[in-house]
C-alpha positions as CSV (number, residue, x, y, z in Angstrom):
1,X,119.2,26.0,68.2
2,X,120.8,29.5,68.0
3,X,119.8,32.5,70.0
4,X,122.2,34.6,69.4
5,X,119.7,37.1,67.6
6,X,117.9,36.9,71.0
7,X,120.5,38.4,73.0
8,X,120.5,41.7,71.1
9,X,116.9,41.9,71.7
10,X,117.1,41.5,75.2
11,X,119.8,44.4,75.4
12,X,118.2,46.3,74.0
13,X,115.0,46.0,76.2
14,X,117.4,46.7,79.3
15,X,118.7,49.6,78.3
16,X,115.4,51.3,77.3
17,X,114.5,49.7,81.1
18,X,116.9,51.8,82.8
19,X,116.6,55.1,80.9
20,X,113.1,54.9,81.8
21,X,113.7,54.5,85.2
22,X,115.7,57.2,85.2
23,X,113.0,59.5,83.7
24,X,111.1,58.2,85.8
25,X,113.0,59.1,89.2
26,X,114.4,62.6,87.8
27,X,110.2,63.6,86.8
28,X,109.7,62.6,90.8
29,X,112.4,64.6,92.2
30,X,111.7,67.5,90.5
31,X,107.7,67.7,90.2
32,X,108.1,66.2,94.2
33,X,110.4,69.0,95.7
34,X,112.7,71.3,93.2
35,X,109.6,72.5,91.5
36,X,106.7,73.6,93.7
37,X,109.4,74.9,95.9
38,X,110.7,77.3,93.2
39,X,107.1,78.0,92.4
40,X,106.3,78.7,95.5
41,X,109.2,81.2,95.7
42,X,108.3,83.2,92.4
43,X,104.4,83.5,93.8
44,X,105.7,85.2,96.9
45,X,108.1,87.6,95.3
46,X,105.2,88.3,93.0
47,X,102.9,88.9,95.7
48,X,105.6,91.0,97.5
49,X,106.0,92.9,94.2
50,X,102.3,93.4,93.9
51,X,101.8,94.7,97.2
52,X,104.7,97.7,96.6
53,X,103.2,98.3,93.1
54,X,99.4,98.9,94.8
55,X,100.9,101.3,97.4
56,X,103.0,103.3,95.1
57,X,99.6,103.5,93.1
58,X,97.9,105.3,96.2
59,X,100.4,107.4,96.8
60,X,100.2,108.5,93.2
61,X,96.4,108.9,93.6
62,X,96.7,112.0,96.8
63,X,95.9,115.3,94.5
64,X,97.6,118.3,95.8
65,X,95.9,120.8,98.0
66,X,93.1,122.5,97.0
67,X,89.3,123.4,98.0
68,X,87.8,120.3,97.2
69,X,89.4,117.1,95.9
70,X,88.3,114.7,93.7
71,X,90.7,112.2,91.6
72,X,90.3,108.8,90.0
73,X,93.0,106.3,89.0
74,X,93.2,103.3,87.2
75,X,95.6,100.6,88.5
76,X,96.4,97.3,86.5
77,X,97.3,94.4,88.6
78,X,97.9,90.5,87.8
79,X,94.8,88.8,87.8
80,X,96.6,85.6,90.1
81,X,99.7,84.8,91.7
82,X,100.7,81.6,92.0
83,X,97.8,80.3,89.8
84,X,95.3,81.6,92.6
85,X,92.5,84.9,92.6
86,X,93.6,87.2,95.8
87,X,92.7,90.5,97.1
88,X,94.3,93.7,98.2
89,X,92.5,95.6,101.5
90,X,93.3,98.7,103.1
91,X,92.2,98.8,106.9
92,X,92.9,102.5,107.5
93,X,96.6,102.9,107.0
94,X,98.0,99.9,105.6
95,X,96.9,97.5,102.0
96,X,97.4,93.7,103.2
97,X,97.9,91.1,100.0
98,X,95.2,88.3,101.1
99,X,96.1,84.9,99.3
100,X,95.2,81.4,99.7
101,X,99.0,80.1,99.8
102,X,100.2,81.1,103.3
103,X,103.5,82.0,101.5
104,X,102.2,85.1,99.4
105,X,100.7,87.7,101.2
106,X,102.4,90.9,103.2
107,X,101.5,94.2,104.5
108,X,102.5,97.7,102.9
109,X,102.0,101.2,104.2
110,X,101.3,103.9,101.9
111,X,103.5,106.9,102.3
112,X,100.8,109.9,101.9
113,X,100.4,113.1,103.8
114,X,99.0,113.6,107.1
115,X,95.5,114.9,104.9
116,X,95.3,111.7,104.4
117,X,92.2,110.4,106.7
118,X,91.8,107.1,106.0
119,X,92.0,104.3,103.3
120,X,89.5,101.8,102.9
121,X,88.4,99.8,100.2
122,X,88.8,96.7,98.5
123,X,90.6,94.7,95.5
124,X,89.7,92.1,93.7
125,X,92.1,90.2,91.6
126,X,90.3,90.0,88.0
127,X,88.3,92.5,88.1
128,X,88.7,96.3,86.9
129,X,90.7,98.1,90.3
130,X,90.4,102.2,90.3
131,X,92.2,104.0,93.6
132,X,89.9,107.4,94.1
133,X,90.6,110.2,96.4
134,X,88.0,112.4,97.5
135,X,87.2,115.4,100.4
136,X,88.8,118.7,101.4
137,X,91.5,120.2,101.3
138,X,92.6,119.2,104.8
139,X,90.7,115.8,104.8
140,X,91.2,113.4,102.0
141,X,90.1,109.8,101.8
142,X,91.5,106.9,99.5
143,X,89.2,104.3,98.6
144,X,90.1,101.1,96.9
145,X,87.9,100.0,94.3
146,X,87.0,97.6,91.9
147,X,84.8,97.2,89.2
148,X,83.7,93.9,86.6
C-alpha cells in the first residue's frame, strides 16, 4: 500500500491549521484590547473637540451693544461620538458634554462679556441646535436650543 499522496494532504491541512490559529489569536488581540482602546481614545478627543467647538459658537452668538438685542445662530454638531446620541447643557456659566461612555464628556466656559447674564438651554445630539441671544443692552441671555 502507498501513502505517499497522503502525506501531502495532511501538510497541507496543518498549515492551513496554524494560519488559522493565527488569524484567529491576532482578530482576539486586537478586537479584545488594541481596538476599543483606540476607539475609546478618538470618542474622547471628539467629544473634547465638540465641547470647544459649542463654546466658540456662543461666543460668536453675543451681538454687540445696542438697545435691544436679539440674534439667532445655527450650529452644526456631530450627531454621535463614539457611536452614542449625547447632549450639550449650559448651567449658567459653563456647557458640560453629557455622554454615556464615562470617557467623553468635559466642561467648557464660554468667554463672553460681563452683559452676559446667564446661559441656559439645552442640546441634543441629532436634532437641529440654534444658540440665541436675547435682552438689553446691559443684560443679555444665551439660550441653547434645539429643534427636530
Amino acid at each position: 500500500m502507498d501513502n505517499r499522496g497522503l502525506s501531502t494532504v495532511v501538510e497541507k491541512l496543518l498549515s492551513l491549521s496554524v494560519v488559522m490559529l493565527y488569524i484567529t489569536l491576532l482578530t482576539t488581540v486586537l478586537y479584545g484590547g488594541s481596538v476599543p482602546a483606540y476607539q475609546g481614545a478618538v470618542g474622547a478627543e471628539l467629544g473634547e473637540r465638540v465641547l470647544a467647538e459649542a463654546s466658540a459658537e456662543v461666543e460668536h452668538a453675543v451681538p454687540p451693544r445696542g438697545r435691544h438685542v436679539a440674534a439667532s445662530r445655527r450650529v452644526d454638531i456631530p450627531a454621535t461620538i463614539d457611536g452614542a446620541g449625547y447632549r450639550i447643557r449650559a448651567n449658567g456659566t459653563h456647557l458640560v458634554l453629557e455622554h454615556p461612555d464615562e470617557a467623553v464628556g468635559g466642561r467648557a466656559r464660554p468667554v463672553v462679556p460681563d452683559r452676559v447674564s446667564n446661559v441656559t438651554g439645552t442640546w441634543e445630539s441629532g436634532a437641529e441646535t440654534v444658540v440665541t441671544a436675547s435682552g438689553s443692552r446691559e443684560n443679555v441671555t444665551i439660550r441653547l436650543e434645539g429643534r427636530r
